[in-house]
C-alpha positions in Angstrom: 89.4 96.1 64.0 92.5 98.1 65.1 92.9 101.6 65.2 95.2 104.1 64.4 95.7 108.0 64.8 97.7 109.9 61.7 98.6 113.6 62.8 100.2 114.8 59.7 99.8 118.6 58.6 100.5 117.4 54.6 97.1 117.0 54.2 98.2 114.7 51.0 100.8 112.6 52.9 98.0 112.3 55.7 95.0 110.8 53.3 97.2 108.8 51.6 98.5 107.0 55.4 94.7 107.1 56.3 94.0 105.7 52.5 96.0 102.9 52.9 95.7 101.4 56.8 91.8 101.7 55.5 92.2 99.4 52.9 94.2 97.1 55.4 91.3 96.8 57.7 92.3 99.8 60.2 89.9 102.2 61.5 91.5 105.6 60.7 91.1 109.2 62.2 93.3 111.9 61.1 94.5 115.0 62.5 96.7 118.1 61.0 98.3 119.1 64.5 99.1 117.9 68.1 95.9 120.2 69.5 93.4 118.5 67.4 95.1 114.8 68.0 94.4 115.7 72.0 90.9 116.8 71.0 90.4 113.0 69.6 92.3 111.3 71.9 89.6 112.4 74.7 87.0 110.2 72.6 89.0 107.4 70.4 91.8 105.5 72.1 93.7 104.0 68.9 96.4 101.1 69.4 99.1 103.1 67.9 99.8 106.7 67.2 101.9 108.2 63.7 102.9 111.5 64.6 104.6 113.9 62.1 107.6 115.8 63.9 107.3 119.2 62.9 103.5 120.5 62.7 102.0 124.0 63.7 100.5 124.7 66.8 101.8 121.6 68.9 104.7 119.6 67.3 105.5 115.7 67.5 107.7 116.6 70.5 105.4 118.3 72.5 102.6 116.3 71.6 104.5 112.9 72.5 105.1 114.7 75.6 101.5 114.9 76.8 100.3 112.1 75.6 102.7 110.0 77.9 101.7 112.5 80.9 98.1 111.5 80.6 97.6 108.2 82.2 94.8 107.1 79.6 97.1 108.2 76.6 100.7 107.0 78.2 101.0 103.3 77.1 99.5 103.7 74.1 102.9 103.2 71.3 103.7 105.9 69.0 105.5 105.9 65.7 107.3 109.3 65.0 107.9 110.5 61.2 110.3 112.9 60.0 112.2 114.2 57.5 115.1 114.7 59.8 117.9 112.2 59.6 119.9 114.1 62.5 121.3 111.0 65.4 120.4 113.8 68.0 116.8 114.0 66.7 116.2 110.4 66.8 118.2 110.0 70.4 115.7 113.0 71.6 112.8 111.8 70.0 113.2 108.1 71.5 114.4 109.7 74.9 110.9 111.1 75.2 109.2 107.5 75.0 108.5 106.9 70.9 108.5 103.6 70.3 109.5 103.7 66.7 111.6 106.6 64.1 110.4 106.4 60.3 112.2 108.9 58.3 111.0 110.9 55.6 110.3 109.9 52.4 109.1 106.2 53.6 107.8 103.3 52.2 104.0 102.3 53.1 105.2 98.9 54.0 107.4 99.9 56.2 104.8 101.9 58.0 102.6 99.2 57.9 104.8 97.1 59.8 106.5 99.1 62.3 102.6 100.0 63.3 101.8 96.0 63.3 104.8 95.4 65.2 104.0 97.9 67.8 100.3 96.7 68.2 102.0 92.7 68.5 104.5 94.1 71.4 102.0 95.9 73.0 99.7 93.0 73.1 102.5 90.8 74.4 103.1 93.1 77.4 99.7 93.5 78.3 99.4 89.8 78.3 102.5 89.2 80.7 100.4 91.5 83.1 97.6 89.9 83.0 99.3 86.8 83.1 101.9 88.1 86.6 98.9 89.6 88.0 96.7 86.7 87.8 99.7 84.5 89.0 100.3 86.9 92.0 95.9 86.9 93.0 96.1 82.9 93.6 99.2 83.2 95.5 97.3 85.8 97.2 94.4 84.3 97.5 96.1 80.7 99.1 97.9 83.3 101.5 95.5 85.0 102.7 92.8 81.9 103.1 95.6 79.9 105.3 96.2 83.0 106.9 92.8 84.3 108.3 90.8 81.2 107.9 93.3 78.9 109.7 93.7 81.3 112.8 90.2 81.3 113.1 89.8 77.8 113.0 92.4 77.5 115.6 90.1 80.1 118.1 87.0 78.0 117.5 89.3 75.0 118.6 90.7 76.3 121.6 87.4 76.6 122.9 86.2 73.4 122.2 89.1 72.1 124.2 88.5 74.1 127.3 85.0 73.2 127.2 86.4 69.6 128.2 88.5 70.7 130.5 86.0 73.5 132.5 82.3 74.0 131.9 81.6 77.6 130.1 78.6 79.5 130.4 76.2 78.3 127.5 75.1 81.8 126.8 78.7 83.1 126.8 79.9 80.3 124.5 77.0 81.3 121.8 77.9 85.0 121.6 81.5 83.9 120.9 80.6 81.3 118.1 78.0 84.1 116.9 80.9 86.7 117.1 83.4 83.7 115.1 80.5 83.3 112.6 80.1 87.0 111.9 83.8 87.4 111.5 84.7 85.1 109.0 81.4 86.0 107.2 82.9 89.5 107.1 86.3 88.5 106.2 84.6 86.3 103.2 82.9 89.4 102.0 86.2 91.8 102.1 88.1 89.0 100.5 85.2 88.7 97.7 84.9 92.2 97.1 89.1 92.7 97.0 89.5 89.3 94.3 91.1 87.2 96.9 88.4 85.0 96.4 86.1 84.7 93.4 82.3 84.3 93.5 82.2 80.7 92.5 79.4 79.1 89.8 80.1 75.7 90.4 76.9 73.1 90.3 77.3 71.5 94.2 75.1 68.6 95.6 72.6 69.9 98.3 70.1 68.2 100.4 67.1 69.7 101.1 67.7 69.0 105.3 71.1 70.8 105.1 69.3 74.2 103.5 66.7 73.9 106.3 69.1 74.1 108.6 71.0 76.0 107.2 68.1 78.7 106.8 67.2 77.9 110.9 71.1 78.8 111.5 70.8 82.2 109.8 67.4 82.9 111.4 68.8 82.1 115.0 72.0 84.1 114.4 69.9 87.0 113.2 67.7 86.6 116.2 70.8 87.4 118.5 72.0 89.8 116.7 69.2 92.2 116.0 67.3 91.5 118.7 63.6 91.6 117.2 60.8 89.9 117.8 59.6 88.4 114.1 57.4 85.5 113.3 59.4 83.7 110.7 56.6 81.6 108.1 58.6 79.2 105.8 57.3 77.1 103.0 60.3 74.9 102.1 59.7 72.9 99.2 62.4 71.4 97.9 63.4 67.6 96.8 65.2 65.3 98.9 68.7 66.4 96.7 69.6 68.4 94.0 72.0 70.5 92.3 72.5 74.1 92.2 75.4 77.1 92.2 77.7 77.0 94.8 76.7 80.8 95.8 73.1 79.7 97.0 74.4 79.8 100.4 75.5 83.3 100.0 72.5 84.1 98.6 70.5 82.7 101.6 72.0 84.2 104.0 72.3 88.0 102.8 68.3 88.2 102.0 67.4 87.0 105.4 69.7 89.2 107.3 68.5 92.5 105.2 64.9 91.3 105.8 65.6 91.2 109.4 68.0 94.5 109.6 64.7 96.2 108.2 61.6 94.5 109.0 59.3 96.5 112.0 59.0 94.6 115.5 56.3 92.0 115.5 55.6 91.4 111.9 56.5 88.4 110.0 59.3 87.3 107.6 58.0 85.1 104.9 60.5 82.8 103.3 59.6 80.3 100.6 61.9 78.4 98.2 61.0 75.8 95.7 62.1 74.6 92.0 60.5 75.7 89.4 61.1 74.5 85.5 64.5 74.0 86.7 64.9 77.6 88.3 65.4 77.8 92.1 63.0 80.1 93.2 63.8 82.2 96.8 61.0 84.8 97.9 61.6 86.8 101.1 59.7 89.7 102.3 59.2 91.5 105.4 57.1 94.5 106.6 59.1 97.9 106.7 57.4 101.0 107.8 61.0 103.2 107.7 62.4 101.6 104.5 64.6 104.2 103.1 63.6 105.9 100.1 67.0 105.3 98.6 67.0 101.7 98.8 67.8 99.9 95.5 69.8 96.7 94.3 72.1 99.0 92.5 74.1 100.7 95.3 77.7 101.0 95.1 79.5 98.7 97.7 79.7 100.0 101.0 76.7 101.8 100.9 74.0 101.7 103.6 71.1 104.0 103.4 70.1 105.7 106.9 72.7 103.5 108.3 71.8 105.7 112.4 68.1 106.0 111.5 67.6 101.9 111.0 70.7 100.7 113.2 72.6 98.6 110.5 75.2 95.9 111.3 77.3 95.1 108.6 79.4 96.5 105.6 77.0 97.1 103.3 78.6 94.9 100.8 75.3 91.5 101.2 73.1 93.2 98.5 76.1 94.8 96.0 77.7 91.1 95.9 74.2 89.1 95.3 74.0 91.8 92.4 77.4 90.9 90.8 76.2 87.4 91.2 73.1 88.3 89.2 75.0 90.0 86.4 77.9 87.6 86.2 76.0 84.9 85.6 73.1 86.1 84.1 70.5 85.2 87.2 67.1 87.1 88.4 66.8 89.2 91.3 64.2 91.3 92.0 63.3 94.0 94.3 60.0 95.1 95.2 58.6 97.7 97.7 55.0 98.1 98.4 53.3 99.4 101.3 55.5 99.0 103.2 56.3 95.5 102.4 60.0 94.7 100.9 59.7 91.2 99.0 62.9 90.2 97.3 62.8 87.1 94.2 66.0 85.2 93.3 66.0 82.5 90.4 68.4 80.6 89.7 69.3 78.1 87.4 69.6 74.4 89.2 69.3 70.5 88.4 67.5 67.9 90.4 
């Protein structure tokens, strides 16, 4: 329903506006001076504000003024009433940002339409900005994947053609295509978390041999890069192909790497995957003996508990985006923490 302030200090003039928009199918407050509107403003944002002119305590003027200070209250439209007829008064009035004048005595049609009116233009600008915003992201978002994406592609390139031309250094050539991989890893995450790119739901067709490697990929990466000495035990159970949301991947990869940022030296990493009643099911769990007490699916992005204490790589963003996975699209992840043994569960909703 749409909603509307009165600040009138005729208490009759004021019922009988608050009377009629009722009847229309408005939701109505009513206040008898500027103070108390700001005093209702804090807790009800209405489409369109009637303001009398000349009230006690804090006039139309004054009150018009604030209410276009106050970032919440500024683009909200506002209808000014008075009984003054004056050119001056309606210049000043509209000089300080009303965006209608009904003089006094006035018809309740009228009012009913300039206040229509204002809530149809309103709608019609906030539409445009949605619609000039949206249009700027995906010229962003084609930018900005040409831009980074390419020029990486271009390094990995390079290095494939001077590997024809002079032998380099297997060991050397693995830390730069571990240092590539991390990179555009990182720069998919900023670009996720910014709306450059959007977490997508499509259905894709998978193979059960691409997620095992795919899985042995992540596990050697993380292997170089933290350094730890884990017995990984995987129970892969998946058919030949199937179907299932695009973001598995992402999925994958961000609960192996916190299970090895935070699983103890010599211990294992248990990863098993299936599909169940249609649900892909992911379990991962490690062994932990310094897992923060602050640890929790819910953290803000950025966030990385005892970042020095357990030597974190990363922005802290794996965990916050596989949460706004689970919430957008109405998945299952669950955290549990038990002596000392972090086991994370993913569902998700596939077709095979």
């Amino acid at each position: 329903m749409k909603k509307l302030l009165v600040v009138e200090d005729d208490n009759l003039i004021g019922e009988n506006i608050k009377e009629y928009f009722e009847i229309n199918d408005f939701i109505v407050k009513l206040a008898t001076n500027g103070t108390e509107a700001l005093e209702i403003l804090q807790v009800f944002k209405p489409d369109v504000i009637i303001s009398d002119m000349m009230m006690p305590l804090l006039d139309g003027n004054l009150l018009l003024e604030k209410i276009r200070e106050n970032k919440s209250t500024s683009l909200i439209p506002f209808v000014m009433l008075t009984a003054r007829v004056d050119t001056a008064d309606k210049r000043n009035v509209m000089n300080l940002g009303a965006d209608d004048y009904i003089t006094k005595p006035f018809n309740f049609k009228d009012l009913f339409d300039a206040v229509n009116s204002q809530i149809k233009k309103n709608s019609q600008v906030k539409k445009h900005i949605v619609e000039e915003s949206l249009s700027s992201l995906q010229h962003w978002r084609n930018v900005a994947n040409h831009e980074i994406f390419t020029t990486l592609n271009v390094l990995q390139n390079i290095i494939n053609v001077i590997k024809i031309e002079t032998p380099i250094d297997t060991e050397i050539e693995n830390i730069f295509n571990l240092s590539l991989r991390r990179l555009k890893k990182t720069l998919n995450k900023l670009m996720l978390i910014s709306g450059v790119q959007e977490l997508n739901n499509n259905f894709t067709h998978y193979k059960s041999t691409f997620i095992n490697k795919f899985i042995d990929d992540t596990i050697n990466d993380c292997f170089r890069l933290y350094n730890k000495k884990v017995n990984i035990q995987k129970n892969i159970n998946l058919p030949d192909e199937f179907f299932c949301r695009e973001y598995v991947l992402l999925v994958l990869s961000e609960l192996i790497e916190n299970s090895f940022k935070f699983c103890d030296n010599n211990t294992d990493i248990n990863i098993a995957i299936g599909i169940i009643n249609s649900n892909v099911i992911i379990e991962i769990d490690n062994c932990s003996s310094n897992i923060p007490s602050d640890f929790t699916l819910n953290n803000k992005p950025f966030y990385q508990p005892d970042r020095i204490v357990t030597e974190q790589q990363g922005l802290g963003l794996g965990l916050y985006l596989i949460n706004t996975l689970v919430n957008k699209y109405k998945d299952n992840l669950v955290l549990d923490i038990n002596n000392n043994i972090v086991k994370y569960t993913w569902t998700c909703i596939s077709n095979h």
